[in-house]
C-alpha positions in Angstrom: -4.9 -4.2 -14.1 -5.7 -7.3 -12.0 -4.2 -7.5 -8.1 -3.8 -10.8 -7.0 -3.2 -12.4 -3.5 0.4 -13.6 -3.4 1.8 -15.2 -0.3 4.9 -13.5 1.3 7.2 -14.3 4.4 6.5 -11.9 6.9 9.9 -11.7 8.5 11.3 -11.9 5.2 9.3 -8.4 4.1 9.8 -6.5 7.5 14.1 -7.8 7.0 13.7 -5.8 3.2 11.3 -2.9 4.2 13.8 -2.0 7.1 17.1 -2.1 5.0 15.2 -0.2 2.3 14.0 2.5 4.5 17.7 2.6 6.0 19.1 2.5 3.0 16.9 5.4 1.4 17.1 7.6 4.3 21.0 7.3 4.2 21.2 8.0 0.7 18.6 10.9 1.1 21.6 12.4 3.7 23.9 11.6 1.5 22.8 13.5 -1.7 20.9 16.4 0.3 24.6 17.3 2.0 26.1 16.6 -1.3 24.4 18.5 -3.4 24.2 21.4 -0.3 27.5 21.9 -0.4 28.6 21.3 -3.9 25.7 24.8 -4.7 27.3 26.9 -1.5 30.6 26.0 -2.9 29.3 27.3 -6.1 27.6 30.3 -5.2 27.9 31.2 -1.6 26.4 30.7 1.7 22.7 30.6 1.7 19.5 29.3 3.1 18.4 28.7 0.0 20.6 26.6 -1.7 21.3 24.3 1.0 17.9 24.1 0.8 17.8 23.3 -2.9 20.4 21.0 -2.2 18.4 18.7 0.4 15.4 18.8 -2.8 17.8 18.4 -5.4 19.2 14.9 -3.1 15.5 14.0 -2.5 14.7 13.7 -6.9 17.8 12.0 -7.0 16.7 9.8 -4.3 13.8 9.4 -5.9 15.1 8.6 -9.1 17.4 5.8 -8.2 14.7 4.2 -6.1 12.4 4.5 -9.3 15.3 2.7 -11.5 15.4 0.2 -8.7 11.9 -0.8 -7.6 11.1 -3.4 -10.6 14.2 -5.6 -9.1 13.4 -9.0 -8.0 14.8 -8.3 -4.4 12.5 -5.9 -4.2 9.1 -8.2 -4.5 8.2 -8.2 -1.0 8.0 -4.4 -1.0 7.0 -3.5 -4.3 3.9 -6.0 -3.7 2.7 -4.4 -0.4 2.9 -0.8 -2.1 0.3 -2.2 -4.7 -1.7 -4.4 -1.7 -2.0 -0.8 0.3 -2.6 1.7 -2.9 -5.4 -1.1 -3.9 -6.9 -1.3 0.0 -6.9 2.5 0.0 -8.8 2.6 -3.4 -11.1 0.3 -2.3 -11.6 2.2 1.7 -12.9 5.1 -0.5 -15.9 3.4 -1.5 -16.2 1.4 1.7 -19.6 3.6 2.2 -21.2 2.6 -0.8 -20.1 -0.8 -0.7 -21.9 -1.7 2.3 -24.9 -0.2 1.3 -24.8 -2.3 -1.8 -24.5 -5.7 0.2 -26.9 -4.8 2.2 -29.2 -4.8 -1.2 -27.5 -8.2 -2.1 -24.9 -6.8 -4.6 -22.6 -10.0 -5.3 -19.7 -7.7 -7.0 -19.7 -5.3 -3.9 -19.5 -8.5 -1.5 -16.3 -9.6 -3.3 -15.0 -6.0 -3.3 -15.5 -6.0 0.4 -14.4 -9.4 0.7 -10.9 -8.0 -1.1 -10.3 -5.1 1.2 -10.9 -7.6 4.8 -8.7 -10.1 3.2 -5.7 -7.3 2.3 -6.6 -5.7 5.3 -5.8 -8.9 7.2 -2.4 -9.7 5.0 -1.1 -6.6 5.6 -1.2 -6.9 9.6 0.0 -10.4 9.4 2.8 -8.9 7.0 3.8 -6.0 9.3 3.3 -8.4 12.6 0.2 -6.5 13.9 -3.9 -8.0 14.6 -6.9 -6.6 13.7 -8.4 -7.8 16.6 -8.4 -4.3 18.1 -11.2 -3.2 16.2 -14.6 -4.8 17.1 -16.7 -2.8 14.4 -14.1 -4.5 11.7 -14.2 -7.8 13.5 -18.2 -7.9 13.5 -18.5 -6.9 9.7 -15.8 -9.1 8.4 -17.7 -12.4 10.4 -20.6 -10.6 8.3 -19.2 -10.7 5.5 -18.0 -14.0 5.6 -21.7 -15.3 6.5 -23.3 -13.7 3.5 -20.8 -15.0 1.3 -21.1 -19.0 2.9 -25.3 -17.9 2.4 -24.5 -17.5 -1.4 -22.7 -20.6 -1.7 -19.5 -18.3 -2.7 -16.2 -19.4 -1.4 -14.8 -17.5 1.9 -11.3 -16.1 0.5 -11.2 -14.2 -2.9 -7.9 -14.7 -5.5 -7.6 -10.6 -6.0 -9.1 -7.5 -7.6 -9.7 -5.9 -10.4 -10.1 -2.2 -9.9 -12.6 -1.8 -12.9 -14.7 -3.5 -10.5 -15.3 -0.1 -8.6 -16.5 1.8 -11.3 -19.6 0.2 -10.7 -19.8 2.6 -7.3 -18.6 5.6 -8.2 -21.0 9.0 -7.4 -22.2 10.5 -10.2 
């Protein structure tokens, strides 16, 4: 399935990613001593059970979260779950990408245009710079060269993981 680029609110996502992880870490408490005690009340005192109660509060956690992560107050998140799951996809064949631009491979350029691009959204959206690391600095100014050489345009709309299959080891 296609990833595209959206444009998000910074402040707005960090706002919503802190309540949520507040929100599921309280409810994680919550459940865990729930469940703890309902199963020593049940069957007596044990290590065990309280600590089948803490997993048993953790799938429930899990579970609401699951029936609420498709919720439209949830965008901000959901969308930076599937910007960092595609970025780490993509970091796996980081090797083999740049090998391939080297060789003038137009699909790897855009794939390693992708990850630069979400690696630069999802600084700006957790209120960090990349302009710690001089080896990514240098290579996405590289990037951006060979692309303006090719005539391509500097920013790419997304990215389709099928794209990848192109680089996989045999």
């Amino acid at each position: 399935m296609m990833f595209r680029f959206e444009t998000h609110d910074p402040e707005t996502y960090r706002r919503k990613a802190r309540l949520i992880s507040l929100a599921m870490a309280g409810q994680l408490l919550v459940f865990g001593l729930l469940f703890s005690q309902l199963l020593v009340y049940a069957f007596g005192s044990s290590i065990w059970l309280n600590a089948l109660g803490v997993l048993l509060g953790l799938i429930a956690t899990s579970l609401i979260f699951a029936a609420l992560k498709e919720r439209p107050w949830m965008s901000e998140v959901r969308y930076v779950w599937q910007l960092k799951g595609n970025l780490s996809q993509v970091s796996g064949y980081l090797g083999a990408l740049r090998e391939a631009v080297e060789q003038g491979n137009n699909s790897a350029l855009h794939l390693l245009t992708f990850y630069h691009q979400g690696m630069a959204q999802l600084a700006e959206l957790n209120g960090r710079t990349l302009d710690d690391d001089g080896e990514l600095l240098a290579e996405r100014l590289k990037v951006r060269q060979r692309r303006a050489e090719r005539g391509l345009p500097e920013r790419v709309e997304g990215f389709d993981p099928q794209d990848l299959q192109a680089f996989k080891k045999s």
